[in-house]
N, C-alpha and C positions, 0 to 999 in steps of 0.2 A: 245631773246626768247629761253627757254631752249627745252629740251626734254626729262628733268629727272624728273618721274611720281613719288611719291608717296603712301600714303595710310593714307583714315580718320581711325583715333586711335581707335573709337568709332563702326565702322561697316562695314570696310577694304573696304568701296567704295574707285577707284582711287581717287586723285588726282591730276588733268593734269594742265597743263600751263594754265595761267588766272582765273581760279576757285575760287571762293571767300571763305576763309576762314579762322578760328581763329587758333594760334598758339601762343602753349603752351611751353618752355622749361622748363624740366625735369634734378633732379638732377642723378649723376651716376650710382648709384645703389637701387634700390625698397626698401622699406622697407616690412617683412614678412606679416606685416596686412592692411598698407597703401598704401601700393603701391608706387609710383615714390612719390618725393616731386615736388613742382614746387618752382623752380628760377624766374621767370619771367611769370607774369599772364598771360591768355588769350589776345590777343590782333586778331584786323581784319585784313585782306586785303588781295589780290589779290596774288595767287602762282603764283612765277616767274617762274617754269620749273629748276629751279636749288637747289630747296631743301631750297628756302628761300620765303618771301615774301614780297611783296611791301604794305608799309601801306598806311591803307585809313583813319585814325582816329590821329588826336593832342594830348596827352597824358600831361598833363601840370606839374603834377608832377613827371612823368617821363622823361622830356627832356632831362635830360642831359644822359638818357638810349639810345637816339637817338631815340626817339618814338614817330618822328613826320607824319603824312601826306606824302609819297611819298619816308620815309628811307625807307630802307631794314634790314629786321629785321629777324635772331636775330642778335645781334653783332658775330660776326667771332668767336670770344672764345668758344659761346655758339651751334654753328651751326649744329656738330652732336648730341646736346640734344635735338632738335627741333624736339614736333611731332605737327601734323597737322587736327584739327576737319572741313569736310566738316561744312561751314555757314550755311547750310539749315540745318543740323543735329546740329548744335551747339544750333540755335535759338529755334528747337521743343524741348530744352529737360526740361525747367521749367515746360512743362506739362504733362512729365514722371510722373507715379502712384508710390509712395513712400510704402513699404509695412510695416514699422513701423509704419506710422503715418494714413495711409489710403487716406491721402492727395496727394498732390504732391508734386516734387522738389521745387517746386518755391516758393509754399507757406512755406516750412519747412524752408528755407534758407530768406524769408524774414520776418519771426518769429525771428528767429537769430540774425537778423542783425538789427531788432529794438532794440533786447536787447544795440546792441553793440550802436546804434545811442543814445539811451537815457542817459548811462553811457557818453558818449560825451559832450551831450548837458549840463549834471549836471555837470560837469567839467567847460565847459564853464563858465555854472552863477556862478559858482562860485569864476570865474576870474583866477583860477587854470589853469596849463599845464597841457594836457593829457599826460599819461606814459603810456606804455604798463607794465611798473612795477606793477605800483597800479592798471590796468584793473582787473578786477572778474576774478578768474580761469575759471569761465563758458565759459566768449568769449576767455579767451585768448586759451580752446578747438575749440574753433570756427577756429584757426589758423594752427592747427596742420598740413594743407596741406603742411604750407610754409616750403621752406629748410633754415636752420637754417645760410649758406652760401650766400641765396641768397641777391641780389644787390635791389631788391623790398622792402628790409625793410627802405633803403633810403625812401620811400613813407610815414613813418609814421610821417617824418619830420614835413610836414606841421600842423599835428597836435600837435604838442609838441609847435608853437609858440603863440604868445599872439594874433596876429592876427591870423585870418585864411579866404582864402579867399573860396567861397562858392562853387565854382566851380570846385576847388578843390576838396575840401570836396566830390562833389557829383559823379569827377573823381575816388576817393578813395575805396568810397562804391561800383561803379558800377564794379570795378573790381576786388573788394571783392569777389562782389558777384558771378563774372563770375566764379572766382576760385572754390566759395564754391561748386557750381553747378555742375562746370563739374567733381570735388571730389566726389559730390552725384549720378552723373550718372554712372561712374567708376564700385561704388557699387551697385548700385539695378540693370546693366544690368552686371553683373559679369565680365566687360570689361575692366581690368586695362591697361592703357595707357603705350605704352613703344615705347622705341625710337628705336629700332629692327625694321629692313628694311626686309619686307616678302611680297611674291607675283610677280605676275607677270609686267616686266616694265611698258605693257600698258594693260588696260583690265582685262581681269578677271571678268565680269560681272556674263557670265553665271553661273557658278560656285557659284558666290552668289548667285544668284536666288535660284538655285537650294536646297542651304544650306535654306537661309529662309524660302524659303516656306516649308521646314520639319520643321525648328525650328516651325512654327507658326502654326502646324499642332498638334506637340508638348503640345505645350503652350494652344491649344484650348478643348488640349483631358484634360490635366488635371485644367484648370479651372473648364471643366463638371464637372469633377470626386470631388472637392472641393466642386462644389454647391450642386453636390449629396449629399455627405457627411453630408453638414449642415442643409440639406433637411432633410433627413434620421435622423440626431440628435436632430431637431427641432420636428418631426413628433412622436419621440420616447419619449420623454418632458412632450407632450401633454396626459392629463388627458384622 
């Protein structure tokens, strides 16, 4: 049991020993527009207090990443790239409000990712090997998150062979999709994730409070002033 606290990447609540939680490793240095790449997708399980954590999820195509049920992850290589999304904030964010689409995250990334499942599927009957050569430029934007270094492209493996088993497959996507997600939350809450150790060891509560409840005081004054607006534009329209 450790006693070295952390911070969720996404809304700088701690993160203490035992707390359930996804973890992301990040490449070196940010990119200007994208922000960090990721090495190593989202994956779950339980903060050790040592700046790592214990998994609670089998990873089939990542085994031999050590990404089973009860490793400790990340591997040592990767350890100061390691940031940390609180589980309950991890799991609310598919129904974050997306302001391009009007929609949500969840719905925009699983639009996405049909395209990328049907481009599969047509491969498949065709008796063909998927390539990420020949994928559509469109999904292969769908990728941009990934760092060009990382050990996660091993994953596309199972798709390139003649079998594939389904489970796999459905490993594959779901941690697509985790990526793509928490790439979309990044951007619409202006939060870029970084592996930068800030804050205080333990606590620091209050001080968040205090921050949100201005930001949301914030965020509530100009929604009004938005609806005014379209009020006012709408009213001025009119005949």
């Amino acid at each position: 049991m450790g006693d070295t606290s952390m911070n969720c990447a996404l809304t700088g609540l701690e993160v203490a020993d035992g707390d359930e939680v996804y973890a992301v490793v990040v490449n070196d240095e940010p990119d200007r527009y994208r922000g960090h790449l990721y090495r190593l997708p989202p994956v779950k399980g339980v903060y050790d207090g040592f700046g790592r954590l214990e998994m609670t999820e089998t990873l089939i195509g990542l085994e031999t990443e050590g990404h089973r049920a009860g490793d400790i992850f990340p591997p040592e290589e990767h350890h100061t790239n390691t940031v940390f999304v609180r589980a309950e904030v991890f799991e609310a964010l598919d129904g974050l409000s997306e302001a391009e689409t009007l929609g949500t995250i969840g719905a925009s990334v699983e639009e996405d990712l049909a395209e990328f499942r049907a481009h599969i599927s047509q491969v498949k009957g065709s008796l063909g090997v998927f390539s990420m050569a020949t994928a559509p430029k469109a999904l292969m934007q769908s990728m941009r998150w990934l760092d060009d270094r990382s050990p996660w492209l091993g994953a596309f493996n199972h798709l390139k062979k003649e079998r594939l088993i389904q489970k796999t497959d459905d490993e594959f996507f779901m941690l697509l999709r985790r990526s793509k997600v928490l790439k979309a939350a990044e951007f619409e809450l202006r939060r870029p994730i970084t592996n930068v150790r800030r804050g205080p060891q333990h606590g620091g509560h209050e001080a968040l409070k205090q921050m949100n409840d201005l930001v949301g005081q914030i965020v509530e004054a100009k929604i009004q002033q938005v609806e005014q607006d379209i009020l006012e534009e709408e009213n001025g329209m009119a005949p």
